[in-house]
C-alpha positions, 0 to 999 in steps of 0.5 A: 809568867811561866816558871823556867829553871833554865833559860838558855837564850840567843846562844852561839857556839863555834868550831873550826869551820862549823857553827855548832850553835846557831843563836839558840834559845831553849827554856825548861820548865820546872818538873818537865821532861823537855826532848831536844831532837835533831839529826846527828851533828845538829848541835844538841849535845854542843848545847847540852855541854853549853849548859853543863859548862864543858864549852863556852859560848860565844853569844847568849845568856844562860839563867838559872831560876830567872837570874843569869849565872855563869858556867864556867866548868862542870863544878859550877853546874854542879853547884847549880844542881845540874847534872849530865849523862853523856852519851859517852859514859864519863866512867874510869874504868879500872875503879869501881861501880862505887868510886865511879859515883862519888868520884869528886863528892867524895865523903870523909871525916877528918880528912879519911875516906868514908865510903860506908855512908856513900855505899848506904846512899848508892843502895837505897838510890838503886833499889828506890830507882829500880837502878840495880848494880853491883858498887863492888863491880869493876867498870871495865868488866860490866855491860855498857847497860849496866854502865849507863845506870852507873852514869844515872845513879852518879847523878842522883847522888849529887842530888841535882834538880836539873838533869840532861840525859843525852841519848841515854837509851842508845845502848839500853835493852828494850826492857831497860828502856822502858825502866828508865821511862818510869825512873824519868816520870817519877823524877819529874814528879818529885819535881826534877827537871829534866832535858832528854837528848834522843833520836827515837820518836817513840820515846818522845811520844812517851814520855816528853811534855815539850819537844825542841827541835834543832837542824844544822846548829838552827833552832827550828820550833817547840811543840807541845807532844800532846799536840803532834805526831811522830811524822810531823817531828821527822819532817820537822827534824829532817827536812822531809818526811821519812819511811818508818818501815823497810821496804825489802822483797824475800830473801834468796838465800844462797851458799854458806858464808859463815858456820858456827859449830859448838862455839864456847867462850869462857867468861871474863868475870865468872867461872861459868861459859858466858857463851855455851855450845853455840852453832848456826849458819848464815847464807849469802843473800839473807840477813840473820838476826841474833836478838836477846836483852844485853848481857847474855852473851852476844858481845862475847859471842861477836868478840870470838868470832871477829877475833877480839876475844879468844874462843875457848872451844868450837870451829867457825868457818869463813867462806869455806875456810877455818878461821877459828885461830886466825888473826882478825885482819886475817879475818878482815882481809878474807871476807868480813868486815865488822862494825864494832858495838863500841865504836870508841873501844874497838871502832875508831882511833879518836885522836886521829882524822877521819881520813885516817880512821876511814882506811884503818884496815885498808892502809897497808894495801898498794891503793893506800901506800907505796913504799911503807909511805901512805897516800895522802891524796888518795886516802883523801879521795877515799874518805871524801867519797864515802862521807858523801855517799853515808852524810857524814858530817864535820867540821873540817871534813877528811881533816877533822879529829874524829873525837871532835864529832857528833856520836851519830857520825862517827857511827855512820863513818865505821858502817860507811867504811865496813860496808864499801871493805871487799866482803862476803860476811857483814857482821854489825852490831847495833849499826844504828845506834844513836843514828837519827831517824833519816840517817837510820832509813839509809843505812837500813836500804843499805844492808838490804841492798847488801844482802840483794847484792849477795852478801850474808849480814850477822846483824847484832840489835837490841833495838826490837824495831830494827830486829823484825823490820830488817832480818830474814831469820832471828835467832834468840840468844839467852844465857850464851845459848840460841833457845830459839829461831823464829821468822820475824813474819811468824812472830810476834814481839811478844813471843819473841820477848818469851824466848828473850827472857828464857821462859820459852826455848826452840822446843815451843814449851815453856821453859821450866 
């Protein structure tokens, strides 16, 4: 009889107008590492939350340990030593690194807080995991990398032996991602368990044992990884087989679109620029790349030049026009539209319907309102469209609360909603992020086909994949500063990583 510490069988959940979970079983065996695939809104994360007692199930049985339990709320899978990374971090932001990772394990001795032995836990987690962080360091003022090790280190302080990692390397650095593969093996060789949510096939080949497969709430199959390609889980995953490569024909690049002259932005949490004297253009009808490991700048780079952040020193030009100082609906109405690296903080309303979120910057026009009063049936019409024509799926369509979708679709409803906006600039930024495969080869023809269609994309990625397939021209940013422009045809991903890490800049010598 095989030993499973979890067994979830026949489970059924439900929403309004969707069956998340349709009659699934997944068993996890002690000390694997267990991939659960599926397209987005496939009901992984629905199940996941099942296990960690976020939703009850209508149907089905969970055991722990080859006896039924119930989990009723996270403290009671907590109790069971279970323990979740959420693909949207669960951080309070204005506390600490630290009272983020005790928070409700809180040490104390005669009813007084002590943090010292929790301090001296948190460090020796850090440094035995290679998880570095700073326990002193605001939440709201650290990268969402670094809040993703916040989110791990919050887990292995409980000491849980059954660990959910959903999507966890979506907003990760190639470089960190390979550092959380390594934390994952030597977790399961101390004999943890763990249950591993993602979209990338390659890191399913890497480090998984077993491999479920959901799609549209069903249970499709399991298979053993040894066994299996990364064509045979897409065409398992999405129904049919699917292009790893993009299929684009040679830039014509044409007018200048966008010019950035010696922009610096002032760091938020240093006395230091974090983005330092940085110029380049873009044309309409190519696809340029800012590449880098997160941290060095491009968020504050993008946050200046869409009008989120305040740019210190420089000039940028839209179009012809200076639109340095101006307003970002200024910016939005004039030519760019932009899909946000937070789509929680900066893409989305979540507690408003998805009819609602698709015509944000839209609403105040004469097809959207008449009289201050909005157009309900026209705004409808709008959002049904584009849901059709980028897959996005919900549980009760136009109506539905945005927070209550998948992650991978409130992503493909902010690229729908930025890419049909009237523009010349396409500023995106990790536009694929936690998209399945299938989802990622449309939004990929897509952008080419905006940029054939003449229009000039800034494309933002970490994903190194998506950087040399897609762009026209990379342009390496390291320490707030461009070090290095190369063509993705002339490169390699290891020159590409030299410039990336500093050690090479444009003037082709290592850097010192």
């Amino acid at each position: 009889m095989e030993d499973y510490v979890i067994e979830m069988l026949h489970i059924t959940k439900e929403f309004p107008g969707i069956i998340a979970n349709d009659d699934i079983t997944l068993q996890l065996k002690r000390g694997e590492i267990h991939a659960l695939l599926g397209e987005n809104g496939a009901g992984k994360s629905t199940l996941m939350s099942v296990l960690f007692g976020l939703y009850t199930p209508e149907k089905g049985v969970i055991k722990k340990d080859g006896k039924e339990v119930k989990i009723s709320n996270p403290n009671d899978a907590t109790d069971l030593g279970i323990g979740m990374v959420h693909q949207h971090f669960m951080l309070v932001d204005i506390f600490s690194v630290l009272d983020n990772i005790i928070l409700g394990s809180e040490p104390s001795k005669f009813g007084f807080l002590t943090k010292e032995e929790a301090r001296a836990k948190v460090i020796r987690l850090s440094e035995k995991y290679n998880l570095k962080v700073d326990p002193d360091a605001m939440v709201e003022d650290i990268t969402v990398g670094m809040q993703q090790r916040v989110e791990i280190l919050k887990m292995l302080y409980r000491d849980n032996e059954v660990l959910i990692f959903d999507e966890p390397t979506a907003v990760l650095t190639p470089q960190e991602i390979d550092e959380l593969m390594k934390i994952m093996k030597e977790l399961a060789a101390e004999g943890k368990s763990i249950l591993f949510i993602t979209h990338k096939l390659n890191e399913i080949m890497e480090v998984a044992d077993r491999c479920s497969i959901l799609r549209k709430g069903k249970y499709i199959g399991t298979v053993d990884v040894a066994n299996t390609t990364k064509e045979e889980l897409s065409s398992m995953m999405v129904g049919r087989n699917v292009k790893f490569a993009v299929d684009k024909a040679p830039a014509n690049p044409g007018k200048e679109v966008l010019k950035v002259e010696n922009v610096c932005v002032k760091s938020k949490i240093h006395s230091n620029d974090s983005v330092h004297n940085v110029s380049f253009n873009v044309r309409a009808g190519e696809i340029v790349c800012i590449a880098g490991i997160d941290g060095n700048g491009q968020t504050e780079f993008v946050g200046a030049l869409t009008g989120l952040d305040d740019i210190s020193s420089g000039k940028i030009t839209l179009c012809g026009e200076d639109v340095t100082k101006k307003s970002i609906r200024y910016k939005n109405t004039h030519g760019m539209s932009h899909v946000p690296e937070d789509r929680h903080k900066h893409g989305l309303v979540l507690d408003y319907t998805l009819e609602e979120n698709m015509i944000l910057q839209r609403y105040f026009q004469p097809a959207f309102q008449k009289g201050g009063l909005i157009k309900k049936k026209e705004m409808r019409q709008y959002s049904d469209r584009l849901a059709s024509a980028f897959d996005v799926r919900s549980g009760q369509g136009a109506r539905t609360i945005v927070r209550s979708m998948s992650g991978g679709n409130q992503q493909k409803a902010i690229v729908a909603r930025e890419m049909d906006r009237d523009h010349e600039l396409l500023v995106a930024v990790q536009p694929t992020r936690g998209l399945d495969v299938g989802a990622i080869e449309y939004i990929h023809e897509e952008i080419v086909k905006e940029r054939d269609n003449g229009k000039a994309i800034l494309l933002v990625s970490l994903e190194l994949d998506e950087v040399m397939n897609l762009s026209d021209r990379i342009l390496v940013m390291y320490e707030g500063e461009i070090v290095g422009e190369v063509d993705p045809k002339q490169t390699t991903l290891q020159e590409l990583g030299l410039y990336m890490s500093g050690a090479k800049r444009d003037n082709g010598k290592e850097a010192n």
